[in-house]
VOGU-3710 file (C-alpha; in Angstrom, 3 decimals, decimal comma):
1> xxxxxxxxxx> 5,565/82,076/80,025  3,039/83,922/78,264  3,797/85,949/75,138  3,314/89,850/74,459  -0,196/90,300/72,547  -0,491/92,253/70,486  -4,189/93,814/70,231  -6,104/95,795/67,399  -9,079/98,445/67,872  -11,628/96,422/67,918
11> xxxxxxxxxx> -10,351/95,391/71,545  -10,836/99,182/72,647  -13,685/101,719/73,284  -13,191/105,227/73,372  -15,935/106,803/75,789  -15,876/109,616/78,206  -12,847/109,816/80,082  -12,342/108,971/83,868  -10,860/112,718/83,770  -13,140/115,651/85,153
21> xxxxxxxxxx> -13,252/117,850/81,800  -10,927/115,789/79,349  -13,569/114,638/77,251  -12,835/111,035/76,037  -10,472/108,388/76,781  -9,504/104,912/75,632  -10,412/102,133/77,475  -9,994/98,266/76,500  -12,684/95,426/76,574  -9,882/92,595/77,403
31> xxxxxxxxxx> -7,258/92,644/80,575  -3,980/94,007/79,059  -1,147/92,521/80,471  2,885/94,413/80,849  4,600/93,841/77,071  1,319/94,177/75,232  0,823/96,295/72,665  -1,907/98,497/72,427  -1,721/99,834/68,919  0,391/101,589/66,765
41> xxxxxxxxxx> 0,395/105,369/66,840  -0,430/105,989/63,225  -1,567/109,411/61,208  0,100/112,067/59,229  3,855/112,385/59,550  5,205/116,250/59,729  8,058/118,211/59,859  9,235/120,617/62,967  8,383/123,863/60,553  4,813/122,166/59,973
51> xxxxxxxxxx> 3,965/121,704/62,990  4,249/124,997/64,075  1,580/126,729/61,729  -2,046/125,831/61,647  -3,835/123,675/61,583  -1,148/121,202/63,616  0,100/124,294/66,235  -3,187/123,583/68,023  -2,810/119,969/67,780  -3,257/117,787/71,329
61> xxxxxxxxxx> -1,961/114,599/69,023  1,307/115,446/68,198  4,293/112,754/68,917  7,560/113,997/68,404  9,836/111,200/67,044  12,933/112,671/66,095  14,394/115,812/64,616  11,920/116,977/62,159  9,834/114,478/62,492  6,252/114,191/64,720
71> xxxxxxxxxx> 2,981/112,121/63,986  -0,014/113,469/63,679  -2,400/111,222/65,964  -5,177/110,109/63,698  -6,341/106,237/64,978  -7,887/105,097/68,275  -4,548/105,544/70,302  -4,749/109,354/69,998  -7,396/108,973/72,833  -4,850/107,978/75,748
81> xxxxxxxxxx> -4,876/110,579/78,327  -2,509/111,509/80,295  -1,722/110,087/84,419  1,348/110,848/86,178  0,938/106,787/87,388  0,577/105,492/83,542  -0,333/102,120/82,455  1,375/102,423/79,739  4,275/104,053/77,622  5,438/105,205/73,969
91> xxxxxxxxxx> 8,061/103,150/72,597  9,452/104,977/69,430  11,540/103,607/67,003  13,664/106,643/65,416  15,061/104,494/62,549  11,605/103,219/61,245  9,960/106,767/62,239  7,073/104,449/64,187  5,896/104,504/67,568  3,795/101,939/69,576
101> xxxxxxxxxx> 1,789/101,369/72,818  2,711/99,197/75,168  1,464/98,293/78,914  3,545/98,641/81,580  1,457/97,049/84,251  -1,630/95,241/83,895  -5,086/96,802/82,717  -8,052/95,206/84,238  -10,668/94,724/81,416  -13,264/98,102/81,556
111> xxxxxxxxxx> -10,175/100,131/82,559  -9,321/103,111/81,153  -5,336/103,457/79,971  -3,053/106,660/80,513  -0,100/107,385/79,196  2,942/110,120/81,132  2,814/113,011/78,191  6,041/114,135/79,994  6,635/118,018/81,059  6,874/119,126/77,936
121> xxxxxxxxxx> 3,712/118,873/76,884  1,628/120,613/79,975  4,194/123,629/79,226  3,425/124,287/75,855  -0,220/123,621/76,338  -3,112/125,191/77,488  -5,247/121,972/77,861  -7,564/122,671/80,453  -8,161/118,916/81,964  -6,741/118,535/85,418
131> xxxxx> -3,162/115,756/85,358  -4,482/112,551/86,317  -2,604/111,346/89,896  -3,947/107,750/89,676  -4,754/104,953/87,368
//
């Protein structure tokens, strides 16, 4: 059985996205398989009260971990847009305050990968890329 890989940036390209209007997206230069993990979603961690003054309440790269707690998307993962049929998922670890990438299903190599930024996010944005219905 093979094992989960897990893969750095260098396996990844950011170019324009697949996505009419949502300028670039993340796409990987190897097949991805279900258990991999794309990266780690790494930048500045902030409180609740931060993140709702400048310049983070204008933020699109926000990940809220736990109370009082978000990151601040700063690495080559921030670049995952959104599909409401993902190919992959957060998987957030409260305790450690991390959160990772994984695939859910595999990613042919050239691929771009998409991510379900869940309700909340399309309410209390005004993003103006059209949701994603395949991928």
């Amino acid at each position: 059985m093979r094992q989960p890989t897990i893969y750095q940036e260098h396996h990844f390209e950011v170019q324009r996205s697949t996505i009419p209007q949502c300028g670039q997206g993340l796409f990987t230069r190897v097949p991805l398989y279900k258990g991999d993990t794309i990266g780690s979603y790494l930048g500045e961690m902030i409180t609740d009260a931060q993140s709702e003054q400048e310049p983070y309440l204008s933020s699109h790269y926000l990940l809220w971990l736990c109370c009082d707690c978000l990151i601040v998307g700063e690495n080559y993962t921030r670049f995952i847009n959104h599909s409401a049929k993902p190919n992959a998922q957060f998987v957030v670890s409260t305790r450690w305050k991390k959160a990772r990438v994984e695939v859910t299903r595999k990613i042919l190599s050239g691929d771009e990968i998409f991510l379900d930024y869940g309700p909340g996010f399309w309410e209390a944005t005004e993003v103006s890329c059209v949701q994603h219905d395949s991928g």
